[in-house]
N, C-alpha and C positions, 0 to 999 in steps of 0.2 A: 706920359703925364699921369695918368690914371697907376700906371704903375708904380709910379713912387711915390705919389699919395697912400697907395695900399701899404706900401713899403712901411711909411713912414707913420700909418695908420699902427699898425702892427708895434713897430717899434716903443711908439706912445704907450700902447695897451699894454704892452709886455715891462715896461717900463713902471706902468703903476701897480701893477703886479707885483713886481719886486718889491716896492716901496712899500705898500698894502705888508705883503709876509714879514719884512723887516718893519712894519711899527708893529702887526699883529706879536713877532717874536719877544719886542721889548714891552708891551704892554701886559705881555702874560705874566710877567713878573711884578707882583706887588709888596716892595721892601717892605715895611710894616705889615703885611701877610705874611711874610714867609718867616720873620722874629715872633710874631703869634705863634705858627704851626710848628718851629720848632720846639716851640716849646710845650705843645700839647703832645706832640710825637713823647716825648721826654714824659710828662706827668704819667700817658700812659704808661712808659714801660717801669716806671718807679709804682704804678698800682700794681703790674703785674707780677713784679721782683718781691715785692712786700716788705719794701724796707721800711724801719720802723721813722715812728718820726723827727727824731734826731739828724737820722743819716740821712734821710729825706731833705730835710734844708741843706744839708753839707751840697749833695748832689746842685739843688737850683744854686745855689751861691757862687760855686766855681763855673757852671756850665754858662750860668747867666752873665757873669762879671764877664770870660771872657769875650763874649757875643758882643755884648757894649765896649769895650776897648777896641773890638776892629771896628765895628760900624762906626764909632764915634765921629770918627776921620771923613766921613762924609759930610760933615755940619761943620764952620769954619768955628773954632773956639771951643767946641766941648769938650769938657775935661777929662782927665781919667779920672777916674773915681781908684784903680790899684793904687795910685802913688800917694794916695790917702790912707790905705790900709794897713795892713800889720805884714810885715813877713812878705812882698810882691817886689821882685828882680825888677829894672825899668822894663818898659812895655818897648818894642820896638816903633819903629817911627818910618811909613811908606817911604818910599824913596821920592826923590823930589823931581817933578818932571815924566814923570810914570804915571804909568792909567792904570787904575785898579777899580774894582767892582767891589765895594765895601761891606755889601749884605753879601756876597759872597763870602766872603773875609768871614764875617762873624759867623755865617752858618758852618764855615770849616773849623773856625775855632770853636764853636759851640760842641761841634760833634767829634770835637781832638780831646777834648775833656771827657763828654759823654761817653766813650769809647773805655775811659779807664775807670768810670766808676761806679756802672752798671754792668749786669750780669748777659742781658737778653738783646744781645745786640742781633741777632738774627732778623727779626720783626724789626727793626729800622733798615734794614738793607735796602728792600725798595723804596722806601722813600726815600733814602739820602739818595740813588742811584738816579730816581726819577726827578730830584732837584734838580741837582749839580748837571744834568744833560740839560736842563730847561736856560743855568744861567752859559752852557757852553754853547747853545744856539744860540746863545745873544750879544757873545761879545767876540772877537777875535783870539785868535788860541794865546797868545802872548799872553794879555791881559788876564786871561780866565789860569794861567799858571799862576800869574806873579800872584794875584787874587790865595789862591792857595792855599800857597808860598809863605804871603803874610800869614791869610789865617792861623797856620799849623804853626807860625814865629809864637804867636802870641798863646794859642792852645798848650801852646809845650812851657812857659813860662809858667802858666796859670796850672796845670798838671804839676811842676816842680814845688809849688807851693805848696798844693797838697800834700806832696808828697812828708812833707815835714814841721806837718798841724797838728801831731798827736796819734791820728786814727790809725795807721798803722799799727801802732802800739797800743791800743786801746784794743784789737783783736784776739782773742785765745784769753780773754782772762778771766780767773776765777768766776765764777755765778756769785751773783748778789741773792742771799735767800732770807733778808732780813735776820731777825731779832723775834727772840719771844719776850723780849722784857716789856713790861706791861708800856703798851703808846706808842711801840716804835713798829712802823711796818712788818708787814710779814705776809707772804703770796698770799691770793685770794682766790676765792670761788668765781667761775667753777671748775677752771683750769690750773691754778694756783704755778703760774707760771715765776723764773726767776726774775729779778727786778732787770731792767733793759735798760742799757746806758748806763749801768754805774756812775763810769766816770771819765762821763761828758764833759765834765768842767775840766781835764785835762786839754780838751780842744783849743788850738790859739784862738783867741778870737778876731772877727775882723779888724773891730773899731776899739771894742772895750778894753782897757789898762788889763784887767783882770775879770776872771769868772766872778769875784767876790766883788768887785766894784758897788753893786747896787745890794749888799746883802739887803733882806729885809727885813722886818723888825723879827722875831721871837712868837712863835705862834704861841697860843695858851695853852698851858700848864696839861698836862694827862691829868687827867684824874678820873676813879670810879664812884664817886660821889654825886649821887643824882642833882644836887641844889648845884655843883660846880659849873663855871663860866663852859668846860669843857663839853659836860654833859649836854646844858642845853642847844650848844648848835647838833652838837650828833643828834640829840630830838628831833631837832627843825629837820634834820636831813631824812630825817625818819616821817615826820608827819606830812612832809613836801610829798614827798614820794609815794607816799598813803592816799592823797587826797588830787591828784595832779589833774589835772582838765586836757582836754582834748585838744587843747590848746598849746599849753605846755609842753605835753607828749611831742606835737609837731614841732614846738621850736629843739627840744630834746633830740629829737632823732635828725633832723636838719643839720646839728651840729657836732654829731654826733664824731665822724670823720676818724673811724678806729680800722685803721688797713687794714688789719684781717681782725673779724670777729669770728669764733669757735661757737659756731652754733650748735647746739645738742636737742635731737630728736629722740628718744628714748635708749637706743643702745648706740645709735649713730650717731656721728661727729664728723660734720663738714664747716671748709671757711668760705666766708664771705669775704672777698674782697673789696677794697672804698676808698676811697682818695683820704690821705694823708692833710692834719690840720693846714699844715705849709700851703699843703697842692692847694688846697680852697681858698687860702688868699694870693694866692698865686695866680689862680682863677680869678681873685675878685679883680688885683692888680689889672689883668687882661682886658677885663669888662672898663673896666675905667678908662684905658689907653683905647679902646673900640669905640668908646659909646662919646670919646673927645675926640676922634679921628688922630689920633700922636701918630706924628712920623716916626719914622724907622728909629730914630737915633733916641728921641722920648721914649718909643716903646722898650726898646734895649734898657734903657735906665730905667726906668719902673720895675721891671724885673730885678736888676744888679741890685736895687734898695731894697727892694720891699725884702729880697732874698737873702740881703746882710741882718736887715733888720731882725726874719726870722733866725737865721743863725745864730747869731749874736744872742737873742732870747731864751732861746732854750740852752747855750749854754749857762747863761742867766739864771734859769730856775731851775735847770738839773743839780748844779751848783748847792743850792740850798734844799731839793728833794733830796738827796744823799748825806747834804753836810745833818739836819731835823730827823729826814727820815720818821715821819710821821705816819700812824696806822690811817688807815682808809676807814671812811664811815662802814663799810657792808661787817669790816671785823668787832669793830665796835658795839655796832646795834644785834649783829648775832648775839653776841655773849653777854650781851647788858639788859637788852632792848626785847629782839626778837629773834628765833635761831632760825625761822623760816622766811626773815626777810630777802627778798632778792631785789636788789637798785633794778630802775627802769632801764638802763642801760650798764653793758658788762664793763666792768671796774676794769680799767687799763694797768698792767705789772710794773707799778713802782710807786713811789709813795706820794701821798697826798699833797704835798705844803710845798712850793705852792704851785697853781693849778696853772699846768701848762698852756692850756688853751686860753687863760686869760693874759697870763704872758706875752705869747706872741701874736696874739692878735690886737690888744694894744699894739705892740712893737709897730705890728705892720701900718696900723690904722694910724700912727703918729704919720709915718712917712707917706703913706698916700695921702693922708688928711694936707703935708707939706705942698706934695707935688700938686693938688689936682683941687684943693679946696675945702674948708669943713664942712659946707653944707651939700657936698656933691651928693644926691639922690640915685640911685640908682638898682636895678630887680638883679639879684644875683640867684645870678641860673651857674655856678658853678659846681655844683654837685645833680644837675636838673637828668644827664646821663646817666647817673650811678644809680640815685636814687629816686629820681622823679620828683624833686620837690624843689620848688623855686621861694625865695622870699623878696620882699621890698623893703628898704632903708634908704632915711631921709640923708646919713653919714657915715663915715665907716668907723666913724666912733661909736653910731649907735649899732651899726652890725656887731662891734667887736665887745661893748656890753651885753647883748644877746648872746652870744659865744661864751662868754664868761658865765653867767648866770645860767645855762643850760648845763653847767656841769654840777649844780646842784639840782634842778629840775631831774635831770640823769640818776642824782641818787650817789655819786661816787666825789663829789667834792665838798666839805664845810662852806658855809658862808666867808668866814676868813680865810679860806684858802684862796677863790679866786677874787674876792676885793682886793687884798695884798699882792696877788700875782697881777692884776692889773695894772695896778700901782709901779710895782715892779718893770711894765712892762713898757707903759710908757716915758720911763726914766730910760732905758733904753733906746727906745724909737725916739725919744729926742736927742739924744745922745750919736744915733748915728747923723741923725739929719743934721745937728750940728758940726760932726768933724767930715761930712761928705757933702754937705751944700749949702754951708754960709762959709763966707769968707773970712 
């Protein structure tokens, strides 16, 4: 008797043991965790690669679309966001009656993409290694293939699109080295490198008819004429930059977000590395899906938008910096103004009109502002890593006017350059949100 009470003692114990390991195994897995981490795996190695910021959105936009097309499938109803876009094969569709793991799904299609359009795949090895073993402890080996399976269906879809969006062809060509005609860009100090992205506006874009869709109005007139509408904003860029507060400086360098800046120490030249405009609202998107608890299938879409919305934008304003091709304040006030001026921040290689960073950050701030609310409050600590600096915003309309307006604080944008890039930008960000999330 005593014996198979023992027996059966044991049995129970060993019993909840199993049970105990098997919830431990499926609780280590946190879906909306592991759509966050991949995609900070991801920002890092686009700091590391130093791609500029163009290619930089290219990157989240494929990597991210595909992630949300498998995961979607986990939530009864959510839509594809490809079958809205430009230029996307149908998405395949699970099989029916079949068990699949969906955030496995997206993380294989996430890293089927990633795999073709970064350079540093080395440094993700153990992470994807120590994932993919985390979700094979957790489901039965069937499930964890067909999981895969799907992913790699949908990654290899979303890679073919790329493959036939322009950039390929956009590689090996000519340098942009500007114009000496009086007004029109031309490299700058202190690297005077050649103009980057030429011709970005060849990229298909996601959502937009055309890179010209939202042209913007006609910046003002060149002139060397000190009384001219021209002259006085270069002033203002001049006397901003003359007088700036210790304040300004901090929102300046907070948004500063130039992946490699070329520092120079008397005969030495070293770069600093720093997240890309994109990565930082890419960053903010994260902080919003974190700080509202989004499930897996919300977080993935936060990403897929916010990442068209920047795509789509900077083809937007590359578009009209190439079509104007406008000189930069630093050229201006040297030869007008002052030839020892240097902006509080290094003048980024390509031309002024209009200002990227007010672009796309409208862009994004439209779409988060859709997803998540306009008055959402929140401390973005998305550069708090790089550079140690965190700020607070009641919106992400008010973060993305701060962004805009430190590119004159900076010293390297006109007043009209990012008012009108804004403008611009959120003529886009509603544009996407319209043909990706109203019916």
């Amino acid at each position: 008797m005593k014996r198979r009470f023992f027996h059966g003692l044991m049995l129970a114990c060993l019993m909840l043991v199993l049970f105990s390991c098997s919830q431990n195994k499926n609780a280590s897995i946190n879906d909306a965790a592991v759509v966050h981490e991949n995609q900070d795996q991801l920002t890092q190695i686009i700091i590391y690669d130093v791609f500029t910021p163009p290619v930089a959105s290219r990157i989240y936009v494929y990597s991210s679309l595909a992630s949300y097309e498998a995961i979607r499938h986990s939530k009864p109803d959510a839509p594809s966001i490809a079958a809205k876009l430009h230029g996307f094969a149908p998405m395949p569709e699970p099989e029916k009656g079949k068990s699949y793991n969906y955030t496995l799904a997206a993380t294989r299609a996430f890293f089927t993409v990633v795999h073709k359009v970064v350079f540093s795949l080395d440094s993700l090895k153990s992470y994807e290694e120590s994932t993919y073993a985390k979700f094979k402890a957790s489901m039965d080996e069937e499930t964890y293939n067909r999981s895969v399976a799907f992913g790699d269906s949908i990654g290899n879809i979303v890679v073919a699109r790329a493959k036939t969006d322009g950039y390929p062809q956009s590689r090996g060509k000519q340098k942009y080295l500007g114009s000496n005609e009086p007004g029109k860009w031309r490299p700058t100090p202190p690297d005077y490198l050649d103009g980057v992205e030429w011709c970005w506006n060849t990229m298909k874009p996601m959502v937009l008819d055309s890179a010209a869709q939202f042209k913007p109005v006609r910046p003002p007139v060149y002139s060397t004429d000190s009384t001219s509408e021209f002259q006085k904003y270069a002033k203002e860029v001049y006397t901003v930059n003359k007088t700036l507060t210790d304040s300004l400086k901090m929102i300046a360098k907070f948004w500063d977000d130039n992946p490699f800046v070329i520092e120079h120490s008397g005969h030495m030249m070293f770069g600093n590395k720093k997240i890309t405009p994109g990565g930082h609202w890419m960053g903010i998107a994260a902080i919003a899906a974190k700080e509202t608890k989004a499930d897996a299938v919300k977080v993935a879409m936060t990403y897929s938008l916010t990442s068209i919305a920047l795509y789509d934008a900077f083809i937007s304003c590359w578009d009209e910096k190439y079509r104007s091709s406008l000189v930069r304040p630093v050229t201006v006030i040297n030869e007008l103004i002052d030839r020892n001026y240097v902006p509080f921040l290094q003048t980024p290689p390509f031309p002024e009109y209009t200002s990227g960073h007010s672009s796309i950050s409208a862009s994004a701030a439209s779409v988060l502002t859709e997803l998540y609310g306009d008055n959402f409050a929140f401390r973005d600590t998305s550069d708090l890593r790089y550079i140690g600096m965190e700020r607070n915003f009641k919106s992400f309309y008010q973060a993305a006017g701060e962004a805009s307006i430190s590119r004159l604080y900076g010293g390297i944008h006109y007043r009209f350059g990012v008012e009108v890039g804004t403008e611009q930008g959120k003529k886009v960000g509603a544009f996407v949100v319209q043909r990706t999330l109203k019916k």
